[in-house]
C-alpha positions, 0 to 999 in steps of 0.5 A: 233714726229711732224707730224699731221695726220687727221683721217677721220671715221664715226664709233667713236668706231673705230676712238678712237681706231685709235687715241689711238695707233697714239697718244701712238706712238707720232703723233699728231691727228686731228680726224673728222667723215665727209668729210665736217669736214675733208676738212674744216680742211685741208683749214686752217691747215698743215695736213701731213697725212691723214687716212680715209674709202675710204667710208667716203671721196674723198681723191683727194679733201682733197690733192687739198684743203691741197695744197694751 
C-alpha cells in the first residue's frame, strides 16, 4: 500500500503506537507531535489521510493547506 497517512499527536507513547499497527498493515507514516509540524508537512507533501486529537489541530486547516 501506497497511501501516506500523517499522524498528528502529542503523547509519543501513543503516536509509536499508532505508527507501529499503520506500519504492520502497509501504509506509509509520517508522524508529527504539533499542528505546526503537521500543516508545514502538508504544505509540500501529498498526505492522503490525516489521524489526529481533535485537540492537537484544526483538521480544516490542514485539508485547505493539503488542497493546493
Amino acid at each position: 500500500m501506497n497511501d501516506l497517512v500523517l499522524i498528528i499527536e502529542s503523547n509519543t507513547t501513543k503516536l509509536r503506537k499508532l505508527r507501529e499497527i499503520l506500519s504492520r498493515e502497509g501504509f506509509n507514516i509520517m508522524t508529527v507531535t504539533d499542528r505546526e509540524s503537521a500543516l508545514n508537512i502538508c504544505s509540500k507533501i501529498k498526505i492522503e489521510y490525516v489521524l489526529a486529537n481533535p485537540a492537537d489541530i484544526r483538521l480544516n486547516e490542514i485539508e485547505s493547506t493539503n488542497n493546493k
